[in-house]
C-alpha positions as CSV (number, residue, x, y, z in Angstrom):
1,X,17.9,3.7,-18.2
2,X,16.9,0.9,-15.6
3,X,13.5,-1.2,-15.2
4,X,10.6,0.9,-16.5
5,X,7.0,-0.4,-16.5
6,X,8.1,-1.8,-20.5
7,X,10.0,-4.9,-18.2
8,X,6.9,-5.8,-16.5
9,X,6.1,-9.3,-17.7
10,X,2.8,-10.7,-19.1
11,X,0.6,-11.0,-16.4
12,X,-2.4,-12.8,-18.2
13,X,-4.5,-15.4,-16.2
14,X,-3.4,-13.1,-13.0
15,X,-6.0,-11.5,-10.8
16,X,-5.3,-8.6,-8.5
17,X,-6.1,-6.5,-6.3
18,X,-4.9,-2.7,-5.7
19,X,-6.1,-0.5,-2.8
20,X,-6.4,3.5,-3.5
21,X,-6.6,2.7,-7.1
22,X,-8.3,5.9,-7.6
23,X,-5.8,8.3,-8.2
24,X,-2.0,8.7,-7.6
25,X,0.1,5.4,-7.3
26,X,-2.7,3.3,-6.9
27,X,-4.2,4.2,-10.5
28,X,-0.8,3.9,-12.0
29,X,-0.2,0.6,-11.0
30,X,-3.6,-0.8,-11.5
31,X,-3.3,0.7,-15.0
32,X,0.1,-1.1,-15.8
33,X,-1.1,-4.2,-14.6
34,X,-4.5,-4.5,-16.5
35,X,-2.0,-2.7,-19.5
36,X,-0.2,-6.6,-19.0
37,X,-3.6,-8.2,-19.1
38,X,-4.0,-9.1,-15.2
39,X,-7.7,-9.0,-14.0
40,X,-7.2,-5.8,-12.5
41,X,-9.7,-4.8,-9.2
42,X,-10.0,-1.4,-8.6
43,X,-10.7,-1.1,-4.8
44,X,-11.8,2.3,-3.9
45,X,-13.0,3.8,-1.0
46,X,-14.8,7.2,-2.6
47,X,-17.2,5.1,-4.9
48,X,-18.0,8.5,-7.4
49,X,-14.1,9.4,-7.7
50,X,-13.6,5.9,-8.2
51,X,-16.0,5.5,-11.3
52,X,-14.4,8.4,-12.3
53,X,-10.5,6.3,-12.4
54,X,-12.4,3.3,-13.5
55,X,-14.0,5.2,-17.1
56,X,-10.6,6.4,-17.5
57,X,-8.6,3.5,-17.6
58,X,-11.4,1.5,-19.8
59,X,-11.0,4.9,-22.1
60,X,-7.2,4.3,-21.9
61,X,-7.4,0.7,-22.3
62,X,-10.8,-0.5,-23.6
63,X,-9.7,-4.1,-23.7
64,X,-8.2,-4.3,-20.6
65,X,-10.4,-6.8,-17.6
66,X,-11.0,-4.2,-15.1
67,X,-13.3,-3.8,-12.1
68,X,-14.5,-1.9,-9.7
69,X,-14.9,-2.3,-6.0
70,X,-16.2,-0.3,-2.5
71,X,-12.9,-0.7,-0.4
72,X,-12.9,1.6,3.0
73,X,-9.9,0.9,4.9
74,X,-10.6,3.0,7.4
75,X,-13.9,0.7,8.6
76,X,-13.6,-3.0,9.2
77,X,-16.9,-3.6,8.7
78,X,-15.9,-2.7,4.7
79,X,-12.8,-4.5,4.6
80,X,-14.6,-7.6,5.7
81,X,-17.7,-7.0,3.1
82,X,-15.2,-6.3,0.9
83,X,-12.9,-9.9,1.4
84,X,-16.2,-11.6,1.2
85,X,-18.2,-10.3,-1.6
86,X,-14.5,-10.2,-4.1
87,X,-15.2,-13.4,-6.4
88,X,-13.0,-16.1,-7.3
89,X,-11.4,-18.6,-5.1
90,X,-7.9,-17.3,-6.5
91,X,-6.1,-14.3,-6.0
92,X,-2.5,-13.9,-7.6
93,X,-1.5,-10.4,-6.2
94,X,-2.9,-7.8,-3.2
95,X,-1.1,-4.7,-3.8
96,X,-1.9,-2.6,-0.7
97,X,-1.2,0.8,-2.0
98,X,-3.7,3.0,-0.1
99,X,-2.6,5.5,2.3
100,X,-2.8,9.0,4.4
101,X,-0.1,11.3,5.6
102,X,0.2,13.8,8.4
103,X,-3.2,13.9,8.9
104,X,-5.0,15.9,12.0
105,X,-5.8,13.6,14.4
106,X,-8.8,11.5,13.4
107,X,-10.2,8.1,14.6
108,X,-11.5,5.6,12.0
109,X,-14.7,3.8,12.3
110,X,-13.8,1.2,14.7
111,X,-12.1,3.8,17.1
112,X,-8.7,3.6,15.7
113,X,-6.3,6.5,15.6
114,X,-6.9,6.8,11.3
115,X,-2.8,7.1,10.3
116,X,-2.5,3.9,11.9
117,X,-5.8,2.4,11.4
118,X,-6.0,3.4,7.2
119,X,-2.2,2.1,6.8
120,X,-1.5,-0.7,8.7
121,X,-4.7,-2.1,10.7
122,X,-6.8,-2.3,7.5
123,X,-4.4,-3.6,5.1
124,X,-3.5,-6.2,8.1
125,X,-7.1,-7.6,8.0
126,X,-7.4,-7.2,4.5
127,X,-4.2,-9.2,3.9
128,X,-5.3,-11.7,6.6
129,X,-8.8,-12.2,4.8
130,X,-7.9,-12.9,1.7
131,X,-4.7,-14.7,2.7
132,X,-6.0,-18.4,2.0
133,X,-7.2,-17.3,-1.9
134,X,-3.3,-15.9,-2.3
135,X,-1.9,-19.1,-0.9
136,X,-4.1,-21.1,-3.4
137,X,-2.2,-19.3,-6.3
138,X,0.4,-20.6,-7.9
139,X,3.3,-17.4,-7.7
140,X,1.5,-15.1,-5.0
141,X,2.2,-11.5,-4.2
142,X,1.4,-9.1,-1.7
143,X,3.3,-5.3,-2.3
144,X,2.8,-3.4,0.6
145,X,3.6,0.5,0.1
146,X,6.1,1.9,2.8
147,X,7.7,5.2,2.9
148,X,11.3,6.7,3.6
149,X,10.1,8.8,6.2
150,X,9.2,5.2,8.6
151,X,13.1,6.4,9.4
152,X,11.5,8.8,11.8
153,X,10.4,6.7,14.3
154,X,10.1,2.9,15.5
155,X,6.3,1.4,16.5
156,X,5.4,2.3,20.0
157,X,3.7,-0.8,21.2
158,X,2.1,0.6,24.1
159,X,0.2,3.1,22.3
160,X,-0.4,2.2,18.5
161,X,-3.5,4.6,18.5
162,X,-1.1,7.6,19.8
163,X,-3.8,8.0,23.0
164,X,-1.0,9.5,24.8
165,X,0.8,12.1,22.9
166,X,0.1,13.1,18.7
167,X,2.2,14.0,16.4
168,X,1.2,14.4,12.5
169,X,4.6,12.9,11.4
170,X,5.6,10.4,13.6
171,X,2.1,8.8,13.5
172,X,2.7,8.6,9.5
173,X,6.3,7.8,10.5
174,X,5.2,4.6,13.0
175,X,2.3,3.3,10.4
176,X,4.9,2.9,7.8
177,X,7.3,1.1,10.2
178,X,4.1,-0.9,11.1
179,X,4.0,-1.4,7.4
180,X,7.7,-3.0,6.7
181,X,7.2,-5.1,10.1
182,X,3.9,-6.9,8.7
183,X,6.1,-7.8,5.9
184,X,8.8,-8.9,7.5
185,X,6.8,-11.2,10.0
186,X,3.9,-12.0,6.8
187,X,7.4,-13.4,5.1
188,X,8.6,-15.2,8.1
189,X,5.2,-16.8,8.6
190,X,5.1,-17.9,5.3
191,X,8.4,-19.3,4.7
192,X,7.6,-22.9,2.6
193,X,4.9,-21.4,0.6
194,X,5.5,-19.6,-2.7
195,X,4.3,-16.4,-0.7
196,X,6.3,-13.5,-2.0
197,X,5.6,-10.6,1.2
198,X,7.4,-7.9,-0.3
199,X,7.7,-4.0,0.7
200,X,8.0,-1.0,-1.7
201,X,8.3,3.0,-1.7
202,X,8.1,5.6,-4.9
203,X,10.6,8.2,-3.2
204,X,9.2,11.7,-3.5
205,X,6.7,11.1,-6.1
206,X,3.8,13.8,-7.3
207,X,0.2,13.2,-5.3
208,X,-2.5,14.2,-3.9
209,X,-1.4,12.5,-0.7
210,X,1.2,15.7,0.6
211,X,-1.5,18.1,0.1
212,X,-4.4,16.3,1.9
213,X,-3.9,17.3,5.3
214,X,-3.4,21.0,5.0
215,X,-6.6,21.0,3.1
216,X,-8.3,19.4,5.2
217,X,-7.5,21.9,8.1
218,X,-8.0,24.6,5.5
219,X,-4.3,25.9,5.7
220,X,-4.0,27.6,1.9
221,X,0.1,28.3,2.3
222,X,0.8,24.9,3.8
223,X,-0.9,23.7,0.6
224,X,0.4,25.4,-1.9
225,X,3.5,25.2,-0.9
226,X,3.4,21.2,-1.0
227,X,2.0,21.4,-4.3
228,X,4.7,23.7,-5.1
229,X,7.1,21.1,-4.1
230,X,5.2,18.4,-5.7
231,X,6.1,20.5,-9.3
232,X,9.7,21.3,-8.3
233,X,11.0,18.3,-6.9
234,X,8.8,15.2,-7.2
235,X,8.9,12.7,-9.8
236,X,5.6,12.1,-11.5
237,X,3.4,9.6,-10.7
238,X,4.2,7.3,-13.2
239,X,8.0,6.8,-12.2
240,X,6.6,6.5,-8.2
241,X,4.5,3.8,-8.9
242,X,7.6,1.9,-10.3
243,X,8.6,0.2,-7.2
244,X,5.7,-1.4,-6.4
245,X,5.3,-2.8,-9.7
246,X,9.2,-3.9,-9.8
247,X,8.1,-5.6,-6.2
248,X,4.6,-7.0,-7.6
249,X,6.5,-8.6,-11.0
250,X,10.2,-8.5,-11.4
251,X,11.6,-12.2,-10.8
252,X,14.3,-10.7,-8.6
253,X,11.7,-9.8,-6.0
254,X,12.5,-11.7,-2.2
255,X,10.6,-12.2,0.6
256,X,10.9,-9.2,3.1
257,X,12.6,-7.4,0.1
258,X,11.8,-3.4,0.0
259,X,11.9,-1.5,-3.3
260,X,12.6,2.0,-3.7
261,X,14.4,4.4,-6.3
262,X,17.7,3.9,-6.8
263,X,19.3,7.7,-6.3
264,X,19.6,8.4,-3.1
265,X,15.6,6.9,-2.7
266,X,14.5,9.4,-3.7
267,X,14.1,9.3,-7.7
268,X,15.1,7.0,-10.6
269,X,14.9,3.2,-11.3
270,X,14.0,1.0,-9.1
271,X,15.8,-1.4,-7.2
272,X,16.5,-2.6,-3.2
273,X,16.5,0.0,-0.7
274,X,17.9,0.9,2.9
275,X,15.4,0.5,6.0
276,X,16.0,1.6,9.5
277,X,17.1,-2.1,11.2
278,X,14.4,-2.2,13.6
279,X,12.0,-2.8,10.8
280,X,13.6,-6.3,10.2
281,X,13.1,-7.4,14.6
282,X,11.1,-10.9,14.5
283,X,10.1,-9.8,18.5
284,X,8.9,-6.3,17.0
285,X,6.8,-8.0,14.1
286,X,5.4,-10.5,16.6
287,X,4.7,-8.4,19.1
288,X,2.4,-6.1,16.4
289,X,1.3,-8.7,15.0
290,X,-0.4,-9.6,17.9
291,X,-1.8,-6.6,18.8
292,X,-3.4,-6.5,15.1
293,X,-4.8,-9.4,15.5
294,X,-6.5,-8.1,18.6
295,X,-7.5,-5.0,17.3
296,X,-9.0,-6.0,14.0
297,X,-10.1,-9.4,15.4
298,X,-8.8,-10.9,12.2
299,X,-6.9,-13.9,13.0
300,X,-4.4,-15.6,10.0
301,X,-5.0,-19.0,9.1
């Protein structure tokens, strides 16, 4: 059978945080953790879809300790309201769950190429603004969601916002790389702390996030046929959120560890996964890091 969301521990007393909590992953796991009695924040960028996820789970779980809050990664002038208006001088666990895929090209609200800038740049300064409230818990976590398909291709760091050349899936591909280097080098820098930096991916799991970009360009047989492939061959939701949880709660989690389905990663139980070896290079991860730094002008304590 393997770990199913019934091993998840009690997670009373905890407070956390989940990006894209509005649908997809991101509502799975937000559900499972209020379902363990964590202080769940629901951190949504679509504030009307998001109240929408937020009277369902309370219907689902009317004693659970839920809230609310406006979360656009895509705009670091939200990300910073966001870090500063969230109360509490504690935060146990940041899942950063929220994500786009093969999108046409786009820039986000600071300029940044929007793959990139939704995946990576604004979970980096979210991460880095909230960093000093995780390090004041006693067992922090922060689950960053990855993908299989960061296989595809290495960061370039000479042109993070792909200015010189676009391609769909090897922007997604590179933001997820991006992804399991801020771990690795959030782990490194936190080694002596009770930091757990941890990485996970669902596998081919059913959401809204294949179909996105062909509806957005309006291309009807690109997007049925995703959806198509979502029924065939995807797990559900609730077995692709899985991962992150394992990552966000299981005592075996490590620093730098990255959590994925067990068959062939693409389906089943949870447990560690392969990752392309360039996603573990301390002069790749310090080199990004830099650069995000720079870019979001978030700089870690």
């Amino acid at each position: 059978m393997g770990w199913t969301a019934r091993n998840i521990p009690d997670q009373s007393g905890r407070t956390v945080v989940v990006t894209g909590a509005n649908s997809g992953l991101g509502y799975v796991t937000a559900r499972e953790l209020a379902r363990r009695g964590a202080h769940t924040v629901l951190a949504c960028r679509d504030e009307e879809r998001g109240a929408r996820a937020h009277a369902r789970l309370r219907t689902e779980l009317p004693e659970a300790r839920t809230e609310l809050r406006t979360l656009d990664l895509a705009d670091l002038s939200s990300v910073r309201a966001f870090a500063k208006e969230l109360p509490g001088e504690r935060l146990d666990l940041l899942v950063n769950n929220a994500g786009l895929m093969a999108l046409p090209f786009g820039r986000t609200a600071d300029g940044f190429e929007m793959q990139f800038g939704v995946n990576h740049l604004g979970h980096f300064a979210l991460t880095g603004l909230l960093l000093d409230r995780l390090l004041a818990a006693p067992a922090p976590r922060v689950v960053t969601l990855s993908s299989g398909l960061h296989a595809l291709a290495n960061i370039e760091i000479g042109d993070l916002n792909s200015e010189l050349s676009y391609n769909r899936w090897l922007a997604y591909a590179r933001s997820k790389t991006a992804n399991l280097l801020f771990t690795h080098e959030l782990a490194r820098r936190t080694v002596g702390t009770r930091l757990i930096a941890a990485a996970a991916h669902p596998g081919y799991a059913s959401t809204e996030l294949q179909t996105k970009g062909a509806r957005m360009e309006g291309r009807r047989g690109a997007e049925r046929l995703l959806a198509l492939g979502n029924i065939v061959f995807a797990q559900p939701a609730e077995a692709g959120a899985l991962p992150a949880l394992y990552a966000a709660t299981d005592a075996a989690a490590r620093p730098d560890s990255y959590i994925g389905p067990r068959f062939l990663g693409w389906r089943g139980a949870p447990g560690p996964t392969w990752r392309a070896p360039w996603t573990r290079s301390d002069a790749a991860g310090e080199r990004l890091w830099a650069a995000s730094e720079q870019l979001t002008g978030v700089a870690y304590p």
